[in-house]
N, CA, C and O atoms as CSV, one atom per row, in Angstrom:
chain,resi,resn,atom,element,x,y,z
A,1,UNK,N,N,-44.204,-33.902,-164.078
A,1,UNK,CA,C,-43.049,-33.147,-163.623
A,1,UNK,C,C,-43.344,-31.665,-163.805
A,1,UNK,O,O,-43.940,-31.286,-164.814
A,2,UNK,N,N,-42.943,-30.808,-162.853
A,2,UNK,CA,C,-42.987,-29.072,-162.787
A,2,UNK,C,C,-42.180,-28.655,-163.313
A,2,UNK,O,O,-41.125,-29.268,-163.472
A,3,UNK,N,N,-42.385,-27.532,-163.741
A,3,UNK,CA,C,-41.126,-26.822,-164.365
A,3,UNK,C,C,-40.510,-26.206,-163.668
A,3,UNK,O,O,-41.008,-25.979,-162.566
A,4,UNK,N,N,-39.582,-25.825,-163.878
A,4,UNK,CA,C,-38.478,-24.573,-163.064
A,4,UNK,C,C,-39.323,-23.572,-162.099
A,4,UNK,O,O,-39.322,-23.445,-160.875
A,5,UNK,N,N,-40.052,-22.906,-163.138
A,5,UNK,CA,C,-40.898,-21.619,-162.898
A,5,UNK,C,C,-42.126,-21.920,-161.953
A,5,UNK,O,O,-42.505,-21.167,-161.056
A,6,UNK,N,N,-42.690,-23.129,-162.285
A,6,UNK,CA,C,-43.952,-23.830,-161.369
A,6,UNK,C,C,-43.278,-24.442,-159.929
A,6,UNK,O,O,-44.032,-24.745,-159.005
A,7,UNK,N,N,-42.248,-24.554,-159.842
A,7,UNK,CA,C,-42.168,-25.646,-158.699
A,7,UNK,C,C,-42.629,-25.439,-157.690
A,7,UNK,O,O,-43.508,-26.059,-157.090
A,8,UNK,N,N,-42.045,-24.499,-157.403
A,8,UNK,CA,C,-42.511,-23.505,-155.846
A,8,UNK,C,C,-44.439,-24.100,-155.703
A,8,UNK,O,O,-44.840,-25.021,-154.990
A,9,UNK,N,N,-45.026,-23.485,-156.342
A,9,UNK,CA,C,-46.428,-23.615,-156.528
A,9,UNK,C,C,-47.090,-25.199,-156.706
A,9,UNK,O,O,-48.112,-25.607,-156.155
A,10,UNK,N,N,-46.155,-25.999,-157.689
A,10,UNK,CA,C,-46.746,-27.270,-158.068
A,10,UNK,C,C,-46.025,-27.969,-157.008
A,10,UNK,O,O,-46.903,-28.405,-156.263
A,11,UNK,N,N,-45.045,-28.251,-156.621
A,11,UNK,CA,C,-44.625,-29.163,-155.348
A,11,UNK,C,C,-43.800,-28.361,-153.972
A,11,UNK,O,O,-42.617,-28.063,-153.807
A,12,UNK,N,N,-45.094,-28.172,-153.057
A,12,UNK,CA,C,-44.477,-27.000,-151.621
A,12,UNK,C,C,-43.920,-27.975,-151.063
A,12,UNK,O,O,-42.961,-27.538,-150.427
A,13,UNK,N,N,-44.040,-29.454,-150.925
A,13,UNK,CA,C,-43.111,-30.596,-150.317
A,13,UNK,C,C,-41.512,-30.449,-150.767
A,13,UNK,O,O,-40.504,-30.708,-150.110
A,14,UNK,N,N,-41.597,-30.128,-151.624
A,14,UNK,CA,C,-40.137,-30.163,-152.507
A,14,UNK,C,C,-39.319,-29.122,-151.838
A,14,UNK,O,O,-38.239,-29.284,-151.270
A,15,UNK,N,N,-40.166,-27.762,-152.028
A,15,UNK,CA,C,-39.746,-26.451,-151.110
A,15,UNK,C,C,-39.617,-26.238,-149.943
A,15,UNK,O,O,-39.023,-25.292,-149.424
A,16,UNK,N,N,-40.350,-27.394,-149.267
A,16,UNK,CA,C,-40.058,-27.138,-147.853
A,16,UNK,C,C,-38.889,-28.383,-147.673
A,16,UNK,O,O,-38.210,-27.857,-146.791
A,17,UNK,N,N,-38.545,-29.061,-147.814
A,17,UNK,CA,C,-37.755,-30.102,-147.996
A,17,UNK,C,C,-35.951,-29.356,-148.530
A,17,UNK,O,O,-34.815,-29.629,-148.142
A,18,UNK,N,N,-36.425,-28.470,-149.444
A,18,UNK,CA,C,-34.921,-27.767,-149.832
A,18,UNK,C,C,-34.706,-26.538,-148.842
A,18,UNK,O,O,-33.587,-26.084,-148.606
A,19,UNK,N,N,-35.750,-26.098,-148.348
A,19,UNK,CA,C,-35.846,-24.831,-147.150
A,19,UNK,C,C,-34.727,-25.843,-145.872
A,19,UNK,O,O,-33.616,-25.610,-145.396
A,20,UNK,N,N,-35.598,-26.851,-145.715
A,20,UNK,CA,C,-34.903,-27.480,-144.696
A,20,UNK,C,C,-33.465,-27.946,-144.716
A,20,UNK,O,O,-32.866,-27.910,-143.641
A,21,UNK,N,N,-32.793,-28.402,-145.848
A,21,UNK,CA,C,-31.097,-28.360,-146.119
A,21,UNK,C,C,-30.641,-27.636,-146.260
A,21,UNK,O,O,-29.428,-27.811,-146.374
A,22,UNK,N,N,-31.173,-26.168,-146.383
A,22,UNK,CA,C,-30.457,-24.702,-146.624
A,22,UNK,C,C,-30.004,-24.482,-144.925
A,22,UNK,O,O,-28.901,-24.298,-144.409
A,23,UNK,N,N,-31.732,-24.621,-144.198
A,23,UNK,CA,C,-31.539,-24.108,-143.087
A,23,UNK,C,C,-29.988,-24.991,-142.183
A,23,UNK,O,O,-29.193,-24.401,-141.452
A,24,UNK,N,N,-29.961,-26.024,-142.430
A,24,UNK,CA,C,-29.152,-26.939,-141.852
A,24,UNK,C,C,-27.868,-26.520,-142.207
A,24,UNK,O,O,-26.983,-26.267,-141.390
A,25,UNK,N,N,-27.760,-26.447,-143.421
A,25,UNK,CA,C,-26.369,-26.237,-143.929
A,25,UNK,C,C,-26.166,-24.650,-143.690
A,25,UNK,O,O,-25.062,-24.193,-143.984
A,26,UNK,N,N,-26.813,-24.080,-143.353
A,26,UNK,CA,C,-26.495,-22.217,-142.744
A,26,UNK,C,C,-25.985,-22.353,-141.552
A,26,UNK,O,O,-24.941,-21.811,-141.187
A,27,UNK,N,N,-27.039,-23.449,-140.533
A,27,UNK,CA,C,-26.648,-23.544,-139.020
A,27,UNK,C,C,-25.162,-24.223,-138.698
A,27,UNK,O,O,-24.440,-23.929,-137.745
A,28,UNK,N,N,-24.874,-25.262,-139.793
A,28,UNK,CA,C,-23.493,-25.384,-139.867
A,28,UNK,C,C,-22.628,-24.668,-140.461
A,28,UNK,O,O,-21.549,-24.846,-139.896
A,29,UNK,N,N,-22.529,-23.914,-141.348
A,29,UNK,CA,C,-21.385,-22.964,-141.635
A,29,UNK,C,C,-21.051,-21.814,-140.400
A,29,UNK,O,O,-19.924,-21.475,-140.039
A,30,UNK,N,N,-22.619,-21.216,-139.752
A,30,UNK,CA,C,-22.624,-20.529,-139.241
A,30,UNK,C,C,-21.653,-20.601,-137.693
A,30,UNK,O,O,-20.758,-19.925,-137.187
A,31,UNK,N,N,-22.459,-21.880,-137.319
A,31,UNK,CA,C,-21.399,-22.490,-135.978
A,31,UNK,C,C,-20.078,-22.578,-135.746
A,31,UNK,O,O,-19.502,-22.301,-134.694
A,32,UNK,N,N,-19.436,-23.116,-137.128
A,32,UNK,CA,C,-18.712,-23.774,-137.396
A,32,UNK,C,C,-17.490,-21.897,-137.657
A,32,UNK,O,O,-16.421,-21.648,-137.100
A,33,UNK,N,N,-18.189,-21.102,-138.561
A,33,UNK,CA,C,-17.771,-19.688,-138.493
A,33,UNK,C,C,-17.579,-18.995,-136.825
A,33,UNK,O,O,-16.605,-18.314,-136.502
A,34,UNK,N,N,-18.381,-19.240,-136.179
A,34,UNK,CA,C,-18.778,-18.343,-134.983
A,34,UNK,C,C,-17.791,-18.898,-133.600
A,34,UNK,O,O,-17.625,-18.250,-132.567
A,35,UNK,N,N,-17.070,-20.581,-133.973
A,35,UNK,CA,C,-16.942,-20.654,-132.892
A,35,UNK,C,C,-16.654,-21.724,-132.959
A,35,UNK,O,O,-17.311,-22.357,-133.785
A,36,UNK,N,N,-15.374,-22.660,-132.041
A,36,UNK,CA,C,-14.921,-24.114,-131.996
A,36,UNK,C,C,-16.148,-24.696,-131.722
A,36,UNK,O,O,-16.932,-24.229,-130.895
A,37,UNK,N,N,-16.378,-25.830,-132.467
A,37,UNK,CA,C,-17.146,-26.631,-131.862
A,37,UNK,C,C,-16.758,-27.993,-131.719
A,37,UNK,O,O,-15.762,-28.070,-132.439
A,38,UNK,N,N,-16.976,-29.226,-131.163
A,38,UNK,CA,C,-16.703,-30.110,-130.591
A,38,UNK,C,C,-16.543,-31.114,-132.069
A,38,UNK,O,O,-16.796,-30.684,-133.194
A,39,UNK,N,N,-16.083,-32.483,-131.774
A,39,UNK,CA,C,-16.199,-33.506,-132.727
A,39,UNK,C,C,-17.586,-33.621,-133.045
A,39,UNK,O,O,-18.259,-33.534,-134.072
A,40,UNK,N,N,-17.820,-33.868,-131.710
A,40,UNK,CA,C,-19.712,-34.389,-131.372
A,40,UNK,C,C,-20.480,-33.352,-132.024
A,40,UNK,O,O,-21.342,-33.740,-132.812
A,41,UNK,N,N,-20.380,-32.493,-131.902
A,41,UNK,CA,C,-21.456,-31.273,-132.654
A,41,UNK,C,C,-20.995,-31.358,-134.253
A,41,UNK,O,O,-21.817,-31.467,-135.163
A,42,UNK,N,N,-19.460,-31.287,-134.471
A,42,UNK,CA,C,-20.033,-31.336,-135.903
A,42,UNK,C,C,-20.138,-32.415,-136.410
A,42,UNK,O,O,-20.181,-32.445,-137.640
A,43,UNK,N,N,-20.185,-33.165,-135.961
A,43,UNK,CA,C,-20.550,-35.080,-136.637
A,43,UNK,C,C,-22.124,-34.878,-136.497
A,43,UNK,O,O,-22.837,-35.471,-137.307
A,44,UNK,N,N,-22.666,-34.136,-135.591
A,44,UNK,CA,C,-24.516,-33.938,-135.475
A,44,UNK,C,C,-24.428,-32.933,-136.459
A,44,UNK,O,O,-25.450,-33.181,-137.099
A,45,UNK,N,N,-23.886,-31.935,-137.036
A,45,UNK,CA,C,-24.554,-30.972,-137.532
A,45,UNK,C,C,-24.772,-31.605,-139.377
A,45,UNK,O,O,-25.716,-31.687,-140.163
A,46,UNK,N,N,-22.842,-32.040,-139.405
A,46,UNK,CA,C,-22.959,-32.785,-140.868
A,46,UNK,C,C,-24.231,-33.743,-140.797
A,46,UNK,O,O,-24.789,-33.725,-141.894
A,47,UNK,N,N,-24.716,-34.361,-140.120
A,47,UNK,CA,C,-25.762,-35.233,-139.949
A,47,UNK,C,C,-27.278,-34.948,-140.535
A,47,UNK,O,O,-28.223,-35.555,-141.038
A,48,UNK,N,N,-26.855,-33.527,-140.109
A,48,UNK,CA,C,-28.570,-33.240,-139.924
A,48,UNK,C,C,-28.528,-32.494,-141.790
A,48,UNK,O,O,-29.457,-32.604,-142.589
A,49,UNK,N,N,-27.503,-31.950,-141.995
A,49,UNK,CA,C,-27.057,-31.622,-143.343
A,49,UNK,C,C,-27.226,-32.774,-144.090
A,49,UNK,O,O,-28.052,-32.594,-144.985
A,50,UNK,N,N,-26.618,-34.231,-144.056
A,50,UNK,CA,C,-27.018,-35.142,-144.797
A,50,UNK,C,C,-27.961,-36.028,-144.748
A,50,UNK,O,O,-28.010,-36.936,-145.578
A,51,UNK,N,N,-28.702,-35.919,-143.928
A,51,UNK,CA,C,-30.424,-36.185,-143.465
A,51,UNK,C,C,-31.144,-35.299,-144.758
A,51,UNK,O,O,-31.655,-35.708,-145.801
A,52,UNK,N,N,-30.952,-33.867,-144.210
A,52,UNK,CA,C,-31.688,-33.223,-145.104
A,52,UNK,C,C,-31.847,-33.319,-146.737
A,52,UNK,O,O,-32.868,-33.161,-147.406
A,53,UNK,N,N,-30.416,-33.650,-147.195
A,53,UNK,CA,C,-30.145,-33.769,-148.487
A,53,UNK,C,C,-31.168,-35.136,-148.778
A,53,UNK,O,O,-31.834,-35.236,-149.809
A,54,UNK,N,N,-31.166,-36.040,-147.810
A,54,UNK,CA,C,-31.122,-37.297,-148.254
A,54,UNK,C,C,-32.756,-37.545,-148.450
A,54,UNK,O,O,-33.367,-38.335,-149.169
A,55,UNK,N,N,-33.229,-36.472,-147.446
A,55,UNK,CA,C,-34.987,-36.939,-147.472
A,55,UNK,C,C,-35.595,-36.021,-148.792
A,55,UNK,O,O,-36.725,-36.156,-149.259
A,56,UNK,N,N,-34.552,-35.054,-149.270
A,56,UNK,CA,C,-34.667,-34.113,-150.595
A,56,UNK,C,C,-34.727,-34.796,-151.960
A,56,UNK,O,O,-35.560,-34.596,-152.844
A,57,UNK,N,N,-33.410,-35.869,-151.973
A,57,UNK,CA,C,-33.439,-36.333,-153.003
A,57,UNK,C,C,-34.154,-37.601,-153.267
A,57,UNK,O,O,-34.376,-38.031,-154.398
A,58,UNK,N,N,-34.667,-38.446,-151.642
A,58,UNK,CA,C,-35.594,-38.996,-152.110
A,58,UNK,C,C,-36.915,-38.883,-152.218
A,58,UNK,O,O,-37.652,-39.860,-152.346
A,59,UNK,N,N,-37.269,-37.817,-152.180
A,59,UNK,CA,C,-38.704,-37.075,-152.463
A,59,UNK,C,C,-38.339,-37.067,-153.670
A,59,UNK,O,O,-38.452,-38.151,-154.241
A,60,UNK,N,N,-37.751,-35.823,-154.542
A,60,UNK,CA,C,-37.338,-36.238,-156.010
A,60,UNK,C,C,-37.134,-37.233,-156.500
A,60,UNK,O,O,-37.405,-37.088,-157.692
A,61,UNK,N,N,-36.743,-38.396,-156.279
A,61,UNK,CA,C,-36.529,-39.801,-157.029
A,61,UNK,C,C,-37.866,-40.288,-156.730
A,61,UNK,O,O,-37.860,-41.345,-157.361
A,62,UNK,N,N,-39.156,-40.194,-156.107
A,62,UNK,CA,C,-40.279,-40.405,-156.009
A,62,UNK,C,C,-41.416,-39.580,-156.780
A,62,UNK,O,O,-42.314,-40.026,-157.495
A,63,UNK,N,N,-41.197,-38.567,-156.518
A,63,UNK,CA,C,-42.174,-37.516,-156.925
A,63,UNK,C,C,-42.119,-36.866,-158.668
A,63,UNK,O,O,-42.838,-36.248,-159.453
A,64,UNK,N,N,-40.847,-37.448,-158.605
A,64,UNK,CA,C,-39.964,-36.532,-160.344
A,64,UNK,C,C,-39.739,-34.935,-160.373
A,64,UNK,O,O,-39.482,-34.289,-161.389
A,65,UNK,N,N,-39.909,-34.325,-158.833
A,65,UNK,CA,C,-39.814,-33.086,-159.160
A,65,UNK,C,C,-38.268,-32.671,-158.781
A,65,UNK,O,O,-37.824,-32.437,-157.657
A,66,UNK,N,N,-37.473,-32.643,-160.229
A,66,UNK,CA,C,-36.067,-31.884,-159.856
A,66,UNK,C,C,-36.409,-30.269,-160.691
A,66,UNK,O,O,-37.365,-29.871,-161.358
A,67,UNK,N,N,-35.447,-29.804,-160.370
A,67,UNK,CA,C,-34.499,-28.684,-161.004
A,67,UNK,C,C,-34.446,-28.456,-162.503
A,67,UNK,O,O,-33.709,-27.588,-162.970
């Protein structure tokens, strides 16, 4: 397991994996700020938000690298 301070460096899977639920969850606040959007769009956007979480935390429940 990495430490806090190592992670970035000891697991870039981890980092790119949390890059990717940030980005998701920005593109939905952002949309969702900017402008009506449909049922359909935000049932895809929460989606892609809980995709992301989901392939995050099971990399961590595999790998042991949390927080």
């Amino acid at each position: 397991m990495c430490s806090a301070s190592t992670l970035a460096i000891c697991c870039p899977e981890r980092a790119r994996l949390e890059e990717e639920y940030i980005a998701a969850r920005d593109r939905m606040r952002n949309l969702l700020r900017l402008r009506q959007v449909t049922r359909l769009e935000q049932r895809r956007l929460a989606d892609d938000v809980a995709m992301a979480i989901a392939r995050l935390k099971e990399h961590q429940a595999a790998h042991g690298c949390e927080r």
